[in-house]
ChimeraX commands (.cxc) that place a marker at each C-alpha (Angstrom):
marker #1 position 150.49,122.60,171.04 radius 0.5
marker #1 position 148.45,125.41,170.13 radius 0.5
marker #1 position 149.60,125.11,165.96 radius 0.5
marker #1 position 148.49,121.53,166.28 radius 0.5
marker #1 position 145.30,122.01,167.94 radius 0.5
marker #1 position 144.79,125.50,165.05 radius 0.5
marker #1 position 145.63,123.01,162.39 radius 0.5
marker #1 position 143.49,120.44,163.15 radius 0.5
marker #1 position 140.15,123.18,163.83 radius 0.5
marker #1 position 141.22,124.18,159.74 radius 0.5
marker #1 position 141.39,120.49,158.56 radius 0.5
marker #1 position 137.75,119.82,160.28 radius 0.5
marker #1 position 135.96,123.28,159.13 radius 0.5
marker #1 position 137.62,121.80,155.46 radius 0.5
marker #1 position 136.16,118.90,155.88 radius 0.5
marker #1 position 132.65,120.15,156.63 radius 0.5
marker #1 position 133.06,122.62,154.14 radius 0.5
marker #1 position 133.97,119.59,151.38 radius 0.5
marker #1 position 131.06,117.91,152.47 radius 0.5
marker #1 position 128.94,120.86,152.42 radius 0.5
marker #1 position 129.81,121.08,148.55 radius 0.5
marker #1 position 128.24,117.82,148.12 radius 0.5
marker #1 position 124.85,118.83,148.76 radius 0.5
marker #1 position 124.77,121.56,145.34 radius 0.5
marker #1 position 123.11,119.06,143.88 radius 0.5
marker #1 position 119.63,120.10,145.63 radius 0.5
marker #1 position 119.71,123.81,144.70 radius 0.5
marker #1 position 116.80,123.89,142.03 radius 0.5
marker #1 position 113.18,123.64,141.65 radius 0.5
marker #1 position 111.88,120.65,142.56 radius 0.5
marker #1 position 108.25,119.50,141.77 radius 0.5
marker #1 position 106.34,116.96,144.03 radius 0.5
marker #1 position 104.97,113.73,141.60 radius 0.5
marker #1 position 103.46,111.99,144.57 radius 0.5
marker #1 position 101.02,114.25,146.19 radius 0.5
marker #1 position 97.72,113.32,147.58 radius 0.5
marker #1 position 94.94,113.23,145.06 radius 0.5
marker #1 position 93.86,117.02,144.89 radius 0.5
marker #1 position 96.82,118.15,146.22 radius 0.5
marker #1 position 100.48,119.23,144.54 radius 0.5
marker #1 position 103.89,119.87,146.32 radius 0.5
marker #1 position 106.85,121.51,145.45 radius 0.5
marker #1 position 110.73,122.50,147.02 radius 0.5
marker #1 position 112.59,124.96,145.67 radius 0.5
marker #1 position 116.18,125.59,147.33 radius 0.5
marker #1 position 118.60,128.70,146.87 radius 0.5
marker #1 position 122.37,129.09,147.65 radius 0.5
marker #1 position 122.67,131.89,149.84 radius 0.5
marker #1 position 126.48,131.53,150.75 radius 0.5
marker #1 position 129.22,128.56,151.04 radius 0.5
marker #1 position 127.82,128.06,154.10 radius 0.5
marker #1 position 124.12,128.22,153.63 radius 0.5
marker #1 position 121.26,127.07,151.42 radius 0.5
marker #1 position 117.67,127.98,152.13 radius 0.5
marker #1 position 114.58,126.53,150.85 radius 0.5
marker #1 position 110.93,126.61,151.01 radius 0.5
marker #1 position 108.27,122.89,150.79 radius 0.5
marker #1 position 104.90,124.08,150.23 radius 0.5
marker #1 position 101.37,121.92,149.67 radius 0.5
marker #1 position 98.57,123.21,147.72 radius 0.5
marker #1 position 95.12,121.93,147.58 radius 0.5
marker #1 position 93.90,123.04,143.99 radius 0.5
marker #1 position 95.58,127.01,144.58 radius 0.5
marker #1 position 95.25,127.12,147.77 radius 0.5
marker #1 position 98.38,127.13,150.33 radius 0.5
marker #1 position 97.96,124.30,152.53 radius 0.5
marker #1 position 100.93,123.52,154.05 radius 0.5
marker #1 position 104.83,125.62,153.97 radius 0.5
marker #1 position 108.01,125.16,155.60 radius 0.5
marker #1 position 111.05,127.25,155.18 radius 0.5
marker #1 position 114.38,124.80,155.21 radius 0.5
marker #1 position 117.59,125.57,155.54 radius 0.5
marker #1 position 120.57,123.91,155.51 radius 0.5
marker #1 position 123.59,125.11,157.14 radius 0.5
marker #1 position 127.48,125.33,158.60 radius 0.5
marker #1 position 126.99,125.82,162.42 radius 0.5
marker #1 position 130.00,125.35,164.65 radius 0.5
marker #1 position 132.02,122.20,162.62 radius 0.5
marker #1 position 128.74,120.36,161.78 radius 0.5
marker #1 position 126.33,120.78,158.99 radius 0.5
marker #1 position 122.50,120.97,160.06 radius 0.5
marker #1 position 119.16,120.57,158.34 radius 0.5
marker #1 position 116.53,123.33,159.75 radius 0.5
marker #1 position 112.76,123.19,159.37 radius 0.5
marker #1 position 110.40,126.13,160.58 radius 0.5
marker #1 position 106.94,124.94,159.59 radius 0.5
marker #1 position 104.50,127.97,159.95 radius 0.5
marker #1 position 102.37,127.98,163.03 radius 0.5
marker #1 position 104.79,125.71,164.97 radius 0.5
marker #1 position 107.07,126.91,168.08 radius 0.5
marker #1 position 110.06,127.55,166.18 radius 0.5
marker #1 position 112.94,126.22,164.04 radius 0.5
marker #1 position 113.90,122.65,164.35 radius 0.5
marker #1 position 117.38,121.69,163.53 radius 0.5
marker #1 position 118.60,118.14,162.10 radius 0.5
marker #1 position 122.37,117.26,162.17 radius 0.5
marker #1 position 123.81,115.74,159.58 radius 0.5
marker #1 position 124.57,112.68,160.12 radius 0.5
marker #1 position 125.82,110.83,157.07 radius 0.5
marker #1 position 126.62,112.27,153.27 radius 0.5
marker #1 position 127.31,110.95,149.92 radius 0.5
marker #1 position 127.47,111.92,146.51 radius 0.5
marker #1 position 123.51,111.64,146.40 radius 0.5
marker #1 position 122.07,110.86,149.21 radius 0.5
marker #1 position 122.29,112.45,153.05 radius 0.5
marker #1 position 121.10,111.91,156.36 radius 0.5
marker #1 position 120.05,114.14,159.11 radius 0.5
marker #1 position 118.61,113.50,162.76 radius 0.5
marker #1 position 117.35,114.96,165.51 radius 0.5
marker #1 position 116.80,111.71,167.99 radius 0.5
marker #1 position 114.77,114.05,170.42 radius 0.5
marker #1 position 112.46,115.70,168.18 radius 0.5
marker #1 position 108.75,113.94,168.52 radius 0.5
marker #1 position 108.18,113.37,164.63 radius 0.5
marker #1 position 110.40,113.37,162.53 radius 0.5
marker #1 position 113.31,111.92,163.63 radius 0.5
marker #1 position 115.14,111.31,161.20 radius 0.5
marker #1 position 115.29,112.88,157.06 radius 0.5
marker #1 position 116.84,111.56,154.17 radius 0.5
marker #1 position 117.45,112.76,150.91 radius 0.5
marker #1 position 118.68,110.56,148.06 radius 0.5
marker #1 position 119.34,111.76,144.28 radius 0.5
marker #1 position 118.27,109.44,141.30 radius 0.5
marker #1 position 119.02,111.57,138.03 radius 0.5
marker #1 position 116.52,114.02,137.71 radius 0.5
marker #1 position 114.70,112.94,140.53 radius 0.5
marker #1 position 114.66,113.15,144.50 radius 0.5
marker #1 position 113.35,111.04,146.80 radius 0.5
marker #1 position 112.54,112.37,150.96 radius 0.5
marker #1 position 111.98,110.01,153.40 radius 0.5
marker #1 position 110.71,111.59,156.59 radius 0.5
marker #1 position 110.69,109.09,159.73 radius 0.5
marker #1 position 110.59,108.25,163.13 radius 0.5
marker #1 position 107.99,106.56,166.35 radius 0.5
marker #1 position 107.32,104.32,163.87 radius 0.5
marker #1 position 106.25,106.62,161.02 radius 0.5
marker #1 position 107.15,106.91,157.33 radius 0.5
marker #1 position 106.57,109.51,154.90 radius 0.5
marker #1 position 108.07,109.82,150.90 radius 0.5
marker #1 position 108.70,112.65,149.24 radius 0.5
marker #1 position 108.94,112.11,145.59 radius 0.5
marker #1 position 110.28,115.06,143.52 radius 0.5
marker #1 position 111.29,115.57,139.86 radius 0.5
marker #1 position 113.53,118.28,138.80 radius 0.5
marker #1 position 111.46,121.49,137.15 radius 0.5
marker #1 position 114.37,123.31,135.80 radius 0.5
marker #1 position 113.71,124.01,132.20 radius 0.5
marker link #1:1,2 radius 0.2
marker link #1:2,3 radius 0.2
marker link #1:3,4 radius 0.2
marker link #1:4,5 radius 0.2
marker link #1:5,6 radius 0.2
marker link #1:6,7 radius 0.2
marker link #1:7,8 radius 0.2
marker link #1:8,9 radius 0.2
marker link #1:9,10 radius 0.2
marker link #1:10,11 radius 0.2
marker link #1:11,12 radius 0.2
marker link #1:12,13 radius 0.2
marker link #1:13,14 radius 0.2
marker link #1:14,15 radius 0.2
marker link #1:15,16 radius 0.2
marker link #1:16,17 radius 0.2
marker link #1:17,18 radius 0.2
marker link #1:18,19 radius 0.2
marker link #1:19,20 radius 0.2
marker link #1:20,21 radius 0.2
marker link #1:21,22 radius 0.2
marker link #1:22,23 radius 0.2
marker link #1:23,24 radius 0.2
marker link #1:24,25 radius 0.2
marker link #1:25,26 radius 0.2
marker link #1:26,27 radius 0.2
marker link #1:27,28 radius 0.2
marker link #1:28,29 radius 0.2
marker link #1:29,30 radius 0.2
marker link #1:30,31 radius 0.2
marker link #1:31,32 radius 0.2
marker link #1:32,33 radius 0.2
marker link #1:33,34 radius 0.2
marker link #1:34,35 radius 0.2
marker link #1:35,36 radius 0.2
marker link #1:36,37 radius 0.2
marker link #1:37,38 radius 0.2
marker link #1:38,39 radius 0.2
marker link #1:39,40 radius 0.2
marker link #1:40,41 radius 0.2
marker link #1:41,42 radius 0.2
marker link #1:42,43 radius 0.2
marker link #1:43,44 radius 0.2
marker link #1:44,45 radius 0.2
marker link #1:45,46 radius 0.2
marker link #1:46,47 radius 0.2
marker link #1:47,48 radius 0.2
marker link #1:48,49 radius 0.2
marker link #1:49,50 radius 0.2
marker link #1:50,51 radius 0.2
marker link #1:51,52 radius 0.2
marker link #1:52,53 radius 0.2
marker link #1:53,54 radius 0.2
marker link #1:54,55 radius 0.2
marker link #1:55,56 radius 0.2
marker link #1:56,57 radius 0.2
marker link #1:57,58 radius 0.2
marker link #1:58,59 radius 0.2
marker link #1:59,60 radius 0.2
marker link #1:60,61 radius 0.2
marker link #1:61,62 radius 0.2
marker link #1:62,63 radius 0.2
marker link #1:63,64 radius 0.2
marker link #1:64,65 radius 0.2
marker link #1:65,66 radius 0.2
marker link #1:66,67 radius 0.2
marker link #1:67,68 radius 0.2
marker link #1:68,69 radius 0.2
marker link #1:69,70 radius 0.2
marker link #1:70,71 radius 0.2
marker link #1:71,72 radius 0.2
marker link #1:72,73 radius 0.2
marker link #1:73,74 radius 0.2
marker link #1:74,75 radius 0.2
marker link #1:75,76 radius 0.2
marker link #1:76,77 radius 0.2
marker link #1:77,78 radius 0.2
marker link #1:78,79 radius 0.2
marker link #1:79,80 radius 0.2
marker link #1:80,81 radius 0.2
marker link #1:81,82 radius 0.2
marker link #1:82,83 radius 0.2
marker link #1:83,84 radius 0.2
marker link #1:84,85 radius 0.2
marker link #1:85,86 radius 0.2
marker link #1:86,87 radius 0.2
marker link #1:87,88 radius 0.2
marker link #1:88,89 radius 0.2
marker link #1:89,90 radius 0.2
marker link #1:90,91 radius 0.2
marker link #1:91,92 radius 0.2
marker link #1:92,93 radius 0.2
marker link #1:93,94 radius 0.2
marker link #1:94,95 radius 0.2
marker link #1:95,96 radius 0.2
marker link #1:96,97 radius 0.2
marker link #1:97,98 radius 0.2
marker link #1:98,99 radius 0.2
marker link #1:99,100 radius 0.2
marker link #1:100,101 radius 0.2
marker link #1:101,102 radius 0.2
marker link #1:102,103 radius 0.2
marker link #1:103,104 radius 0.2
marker link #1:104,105 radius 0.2
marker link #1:105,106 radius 0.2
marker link #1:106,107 radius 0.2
marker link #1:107,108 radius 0.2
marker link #1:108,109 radius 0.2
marker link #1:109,110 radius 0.2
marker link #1:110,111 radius 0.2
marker link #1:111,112 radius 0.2
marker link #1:112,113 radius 0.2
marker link #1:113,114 radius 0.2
marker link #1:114,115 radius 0.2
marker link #1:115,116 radius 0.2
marker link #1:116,117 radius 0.2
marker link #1:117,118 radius 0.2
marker link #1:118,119 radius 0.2
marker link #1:119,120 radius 0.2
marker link #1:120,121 radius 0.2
marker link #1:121,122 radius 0.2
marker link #1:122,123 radius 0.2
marker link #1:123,124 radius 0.2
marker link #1:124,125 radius 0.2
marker link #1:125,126 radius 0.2
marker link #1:126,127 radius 0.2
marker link #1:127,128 radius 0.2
marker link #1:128,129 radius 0.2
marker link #1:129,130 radius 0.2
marker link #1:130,131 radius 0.2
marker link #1:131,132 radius 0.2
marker link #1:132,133 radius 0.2
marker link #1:133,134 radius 0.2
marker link #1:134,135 radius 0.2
marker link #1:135,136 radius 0.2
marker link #1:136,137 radius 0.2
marker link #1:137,138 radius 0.2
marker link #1:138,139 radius 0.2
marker link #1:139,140 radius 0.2
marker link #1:140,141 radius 0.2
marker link #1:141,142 radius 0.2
marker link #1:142,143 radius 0.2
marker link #1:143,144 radius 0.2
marker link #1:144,145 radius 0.2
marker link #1:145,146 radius 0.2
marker link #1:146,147 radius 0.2
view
């Protein structure tokens, strides 16, 4: 009983860890191409471990800092979680991942107040956010700044 049960904890920390890998394709430098008039945007993400990237989504207005977040996404437990802390705010926020694929994934938090729901989805060189929930939408549109 107990070698079943052991083998089956491995299997599901491999499978996390598999689908984990899948999201590599965000580590970069990633500009914003659909800001506000005035305004610019950028996300840059860093591979910290297997386990753990971390990234940071800031908004100017001309040089000035506007807006920043510090994201992270992460192996807790057997799941995979997407974690905001926007500055100012209570405290982290964490999204579960909820659905994965070679370029695109999902993450929710059904309780949160706004968003909901994010979702990331790779077109070549490009990136696309859409942040949503209570009946609100908002898109990210990124292109890759890696020389």
């Amino acid at each position: 009983m107990f070698i079943f049960g052991f083998s089956n904890m491995v299997c599901g920390q491999e499978n996390t860890a598999q689908k984990f890998k899948r999201l590599h394709w965000l580590i970069g430098k990633w500009q914003r191409t659909n800001s506000k008039p005035g305004q610019s945007g950028y996300e840059n993400w860093s591979k910290v471990s297997n386990t753990k990237f971390t990234g940071k989504g800031v908004t100017l207005k001309g040089k000035e800092i506007v807006f920043v977040e510090e994201l992270e996404l992460s192996i807790k437990g057997g799941d995979i979680f997407y974690t905001v802390t926007v500055t100012g705010d209570s405290g982290p926020v964490n999204f579960k991942l909820t659905s994965i694929s070679k370029d695109a994934f999902v993450c929710e938090n059904p309780e949160h107040d706004f968003p909901k729901k994010i979702a990331y989805t790779r077109k070549g060189g490009t990136v696309k956010a859409i942040v949503s929930g209570n009946g609100q939408t908002l898109d990210y549109e990124f292109i890759s700044s890696a020389p």
